[in-house]
N, C-alpha and C positions, 0 to 999 in steps of 0.2 A: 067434253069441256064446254063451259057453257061460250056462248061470243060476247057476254056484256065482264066476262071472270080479270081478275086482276092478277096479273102473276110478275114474279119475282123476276131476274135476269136470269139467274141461275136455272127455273123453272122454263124459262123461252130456253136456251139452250138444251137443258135436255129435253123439251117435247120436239125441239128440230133434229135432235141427235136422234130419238127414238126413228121419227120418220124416216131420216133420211138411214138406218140399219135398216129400215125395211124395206129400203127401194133395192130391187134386181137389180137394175142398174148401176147402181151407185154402189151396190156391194163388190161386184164383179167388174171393176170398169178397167179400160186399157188407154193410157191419155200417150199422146206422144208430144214434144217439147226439145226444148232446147234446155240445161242446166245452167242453172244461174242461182249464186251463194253458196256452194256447197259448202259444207262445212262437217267436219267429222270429230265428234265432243270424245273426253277422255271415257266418258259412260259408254262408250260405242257406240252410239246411235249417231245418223248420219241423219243431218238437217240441210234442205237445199229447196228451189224455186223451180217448178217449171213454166217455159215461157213461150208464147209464139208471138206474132205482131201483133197483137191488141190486147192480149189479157195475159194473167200469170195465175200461180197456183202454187200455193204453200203447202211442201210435202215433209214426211218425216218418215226415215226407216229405221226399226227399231235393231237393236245389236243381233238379234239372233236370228232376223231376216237379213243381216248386211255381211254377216258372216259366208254367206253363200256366195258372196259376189266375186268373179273372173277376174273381173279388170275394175282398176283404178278408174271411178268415175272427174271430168273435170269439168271445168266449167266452158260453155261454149259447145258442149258436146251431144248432139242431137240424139235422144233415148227415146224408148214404151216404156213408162214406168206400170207396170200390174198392181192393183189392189182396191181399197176402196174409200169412199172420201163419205166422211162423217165431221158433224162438230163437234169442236174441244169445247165443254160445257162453261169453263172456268172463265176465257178471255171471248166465247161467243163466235172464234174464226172457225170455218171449212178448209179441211183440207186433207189433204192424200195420204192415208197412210198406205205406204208401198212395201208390197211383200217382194217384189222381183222387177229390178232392171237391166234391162239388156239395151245395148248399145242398138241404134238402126240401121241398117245396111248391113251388117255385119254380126254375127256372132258373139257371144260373149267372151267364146274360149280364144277367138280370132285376136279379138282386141285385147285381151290379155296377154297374149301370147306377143305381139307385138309390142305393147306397152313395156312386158319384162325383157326382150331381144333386146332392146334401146336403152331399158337401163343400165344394163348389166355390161352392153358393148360400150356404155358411157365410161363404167369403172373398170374398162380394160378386162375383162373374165374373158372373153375373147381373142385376145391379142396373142399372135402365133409366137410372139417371143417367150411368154409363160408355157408352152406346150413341150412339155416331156419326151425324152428319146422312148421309143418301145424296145424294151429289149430283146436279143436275135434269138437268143436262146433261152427264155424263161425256166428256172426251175421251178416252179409254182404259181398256178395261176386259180383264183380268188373268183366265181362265177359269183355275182350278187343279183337272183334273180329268185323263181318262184320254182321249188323243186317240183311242184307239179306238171306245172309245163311241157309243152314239146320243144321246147327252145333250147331246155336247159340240157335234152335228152339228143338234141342234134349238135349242141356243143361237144358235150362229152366224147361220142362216138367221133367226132370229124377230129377233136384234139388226139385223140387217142390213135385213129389212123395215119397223121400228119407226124404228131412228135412222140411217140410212146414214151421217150424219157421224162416228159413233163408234167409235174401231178397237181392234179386239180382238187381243188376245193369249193364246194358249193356251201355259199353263205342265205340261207334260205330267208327272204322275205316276202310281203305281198306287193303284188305291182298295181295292183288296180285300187280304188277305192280312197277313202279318206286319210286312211292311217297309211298310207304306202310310200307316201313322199319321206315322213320323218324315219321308217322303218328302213328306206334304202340311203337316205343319209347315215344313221347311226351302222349301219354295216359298213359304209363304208369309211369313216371313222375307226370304225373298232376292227377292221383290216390294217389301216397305218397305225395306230395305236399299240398293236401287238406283231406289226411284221409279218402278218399273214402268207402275204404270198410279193413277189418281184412284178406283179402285174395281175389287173382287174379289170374283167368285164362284167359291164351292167348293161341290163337291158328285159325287152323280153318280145316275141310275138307280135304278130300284127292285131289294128285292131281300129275302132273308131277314135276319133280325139278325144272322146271323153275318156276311151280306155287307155288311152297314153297317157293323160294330164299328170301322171306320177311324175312323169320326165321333164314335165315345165314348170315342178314347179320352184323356186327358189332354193327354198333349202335344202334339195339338190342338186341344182349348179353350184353352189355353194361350197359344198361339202365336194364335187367335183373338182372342185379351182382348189380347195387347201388341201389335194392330195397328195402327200407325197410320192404315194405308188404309181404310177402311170395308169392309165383309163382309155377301156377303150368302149364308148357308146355303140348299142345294137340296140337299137329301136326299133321295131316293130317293121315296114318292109320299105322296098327302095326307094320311094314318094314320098315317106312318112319324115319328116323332121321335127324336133324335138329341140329344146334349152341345151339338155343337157349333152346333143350331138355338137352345138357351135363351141360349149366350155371343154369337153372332150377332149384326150391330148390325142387323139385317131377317132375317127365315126366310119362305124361300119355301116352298112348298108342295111344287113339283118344279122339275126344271132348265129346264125352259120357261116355267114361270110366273115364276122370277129373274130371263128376260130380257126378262120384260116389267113388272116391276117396276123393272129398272135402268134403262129409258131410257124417255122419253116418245117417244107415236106422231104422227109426224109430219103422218099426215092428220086429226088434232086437233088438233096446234099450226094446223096449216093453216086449219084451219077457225076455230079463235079469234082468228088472225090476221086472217081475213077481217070475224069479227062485231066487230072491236074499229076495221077500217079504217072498216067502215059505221055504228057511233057516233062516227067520230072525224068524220067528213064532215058526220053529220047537226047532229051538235054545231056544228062550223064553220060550215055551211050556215044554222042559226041566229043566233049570236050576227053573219056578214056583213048578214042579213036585220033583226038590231034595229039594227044600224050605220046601216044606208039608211034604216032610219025616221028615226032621229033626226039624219042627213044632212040628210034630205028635209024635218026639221021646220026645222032651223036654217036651209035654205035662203031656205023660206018667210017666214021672220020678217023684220020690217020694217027693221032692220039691216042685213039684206044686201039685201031688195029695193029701200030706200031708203036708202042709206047717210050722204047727206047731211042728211036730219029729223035721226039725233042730234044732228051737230054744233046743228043750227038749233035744237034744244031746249037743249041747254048755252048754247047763246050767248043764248036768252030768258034762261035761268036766272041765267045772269050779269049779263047786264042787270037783270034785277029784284032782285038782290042787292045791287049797286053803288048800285042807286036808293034802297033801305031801307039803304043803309051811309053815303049821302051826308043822306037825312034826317035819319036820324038825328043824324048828328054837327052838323044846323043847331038840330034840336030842341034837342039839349043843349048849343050854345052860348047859346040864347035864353033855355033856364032856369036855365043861371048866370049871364046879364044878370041875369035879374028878381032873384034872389037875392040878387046882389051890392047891384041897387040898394035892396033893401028891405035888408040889413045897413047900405048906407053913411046911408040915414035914422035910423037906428037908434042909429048910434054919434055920436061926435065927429066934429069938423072933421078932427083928423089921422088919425081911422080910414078918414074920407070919402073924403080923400084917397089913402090906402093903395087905399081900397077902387076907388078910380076909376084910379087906375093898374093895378090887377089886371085891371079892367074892359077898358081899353084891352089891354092885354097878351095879354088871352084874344080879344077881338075879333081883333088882329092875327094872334093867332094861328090863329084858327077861318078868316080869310081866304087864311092861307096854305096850310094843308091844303084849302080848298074849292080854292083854286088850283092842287093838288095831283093830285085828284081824277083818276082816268084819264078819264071822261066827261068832265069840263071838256076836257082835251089835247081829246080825240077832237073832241069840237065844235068847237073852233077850226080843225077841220081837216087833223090831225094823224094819226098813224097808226101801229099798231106793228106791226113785221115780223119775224115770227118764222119760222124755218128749218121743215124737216119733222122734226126732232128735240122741237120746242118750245120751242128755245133761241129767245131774244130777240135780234136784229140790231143789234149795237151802234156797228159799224165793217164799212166796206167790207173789213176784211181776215178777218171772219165769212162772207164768199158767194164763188160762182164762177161764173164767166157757164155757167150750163148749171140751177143750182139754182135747186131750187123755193120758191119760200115763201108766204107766206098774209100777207094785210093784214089786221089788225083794225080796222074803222072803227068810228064812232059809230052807225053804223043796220047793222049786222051786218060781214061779211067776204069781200076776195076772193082768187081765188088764183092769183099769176102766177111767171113766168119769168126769172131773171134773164138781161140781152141784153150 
């Protein structure tokens, strides 16, 4: 180009665009800054400033390089942006078009991975009050993992030696790679969806963070948190933490240790079976042993070994009750005699009179109750026959030739047959 030539704007732009593509430099460069403007258009392309103390630099990442990105970039936040700075021919500015940003000091996966533990702990997906009982005794349990694996092949075998009654189901996905994340949500989905199984583990093998990144990312904590089946995280080994260990309703440690967490070991049950049969006996074996004493006491007692003394103590008892009920009643007719007759000295002729017919009145009457008396009956000879119910024998149409009954006499009781 000549130095006296006349060019257009459009024409300065692109001879500075050409140059500056051909510079090493400027094709491959690595700027480090601080963000400032970001901004992220519905086209996907992410427009933002990098800045240090004295100058700045207008950058742009296009959608199918921002697609790649970890972590939420913000503003304030110290980057490497990688790529190469050329000018935009139309407005004449330089500036960066960046294929890759990474956070400084820190990893991309680092700061992503914290960026999503903070959101996610913001909307509660962590909160031990959402976290699912595990049930004691699963009948189905749901592996959502990579059937190629050794993880899935040391679940299998450890559930199998632990709970043999328990049957598994392996729901085959990929754990590593780009399609892994939305592959282990939609399994785990289409487990609640159709009732698969009373309990899920996800997980898989150890490995590096990038080979984990299935497990952090969203839309499997997600799908984690809306599950209805309970979950138990086995991520890769015991250092290793993962999203979807914190949303988890249990986080095992690795995939062997989840399945020995998910079922109980049967030569334990067993054994507690045993120690609970052998209280249950020794327990029984006592309380039969305080039975037989107090068997053995009742036995002895003189009610059963002499069954007849009660009655013959009731029957004194009666007898001396009857005898204090019959004195009585002579007692107290002799002391309203005296009574009377010390009133009818006391009064008039026509009180005397009163008085002596009351007199007579009560004598007849005191004779008729002594007449009365069951003792009097009994002494004349008399008897009263009562059934083995207690009921009193009043008519031949109370017995039947075969029935028992008992005689009450005046000097105690016997007890016969009717013929």
């Amino acid at each position: 180009m000549r130095e006296d030539a006349v060019l257009t704007p459009s024409q300065v732009g692109q001879y500075l665009k050409t140059m500056m593509d051909r510079d090493q430099l400027l094709s491959r460069l690595l700027v480090r800054g601080e963000l400032s403007n970001y901004k992220m258009y519905p086209s996907g392309h992410h427009y933002f400033t990098l800045k240090d103390g004295e100058g700045a630099l207008r950058c742009v990442m296009f959608r199918s390089d921002a697609q790649s990105l970890r972590f939420r970039p913000e503003n304030g936040m110290q980057v490497i942006a990688a790529g190469r700075v050329t000018v935009f021919p139309r407005d004449g500015q330089y500036q960066l078009y960046c294929a890759r940003l990474t956070p400084e000091g820190v990893g991309d996966l680092a700061l992503a991975f914290e960026q999503l533990k903070e959101k996610l702990a913001r909307e509660g997906l962590f909160d031990p009050a959402h976290k699912k009982e595990i049930p004691v005794f699963p009948r189905k349990i749901a592996l959502i993992t990579s059937p190629a694996g050794a993880a899935v092949r040391d679940m299998i075998r450890i559930l199998g030696a632990r709970w043999p009654l328990t049957e598994v189901a392996v729901i085959p996905v990929r754990v590593q790679g780009a399609e892994a994340p939305q592959e282990i949500a939609a399994a785990i989905q289409w487990a609640n969806l159709h009732r698969a199984a009373d309990l899920i583990i996800t997980g898989r093998g150890g490995g590096s963070m990038e080979d984990l990144w299935a497990f952090n990312e969203e839309v499997v904590a997600r799908a984690i948190y809306r599950s209805e089946i309970p979950v138990i995280s086995a991520v890769g080994h015991e250092p290793d933490v993962t999203i979807a260990d914190f949303v988890a309703d249990l986080r095992a440690s690795t995939p062997s240790n989840a399945a020995e967490l998910a079922v109980p070991d049967q030569n334990e049950i067993y054994m507690s079976l045993l120690g609970e049969r052998e209280r249950l006996e020794g327990a029984s074996t006592a309380r039969l042993a305080r039975y037989r004493q107090t068997l053995d006491r009742l036995a002895a007692s003189r009610p059963m070994t002499e069954p007849a003394s009660y009655f013959r103590e009731k029957r004194l008892l009666l007898d001396y009750q009857s005898s204090r009920l019959a004195h009585g009643l002579r007692h107290s007719a002799a002391g309203q005699r005296e009574r009377l007759s010390a009133l009818s000295a006391a009064l008039p002729n026509s009180a005397a009179r009163t008085v002596a017919q009351r007199r007579e009145r009560l004598t007849s009457l005191a004779a008729s109750l002594d007449a009365m008396s069951p003792l009097k009956v009994l002494g004349r000879g008399y008897a009263i026959a009562q059934r083995e119910d207690g009921k009193a024998v009043v008519s031949t149409a109370d017995v039947a030739s075969g029935d028992k009954l008992k005689l009450t006499l005046s000097d105690g009781s016997v007890d016969c047959r009717v013929v």
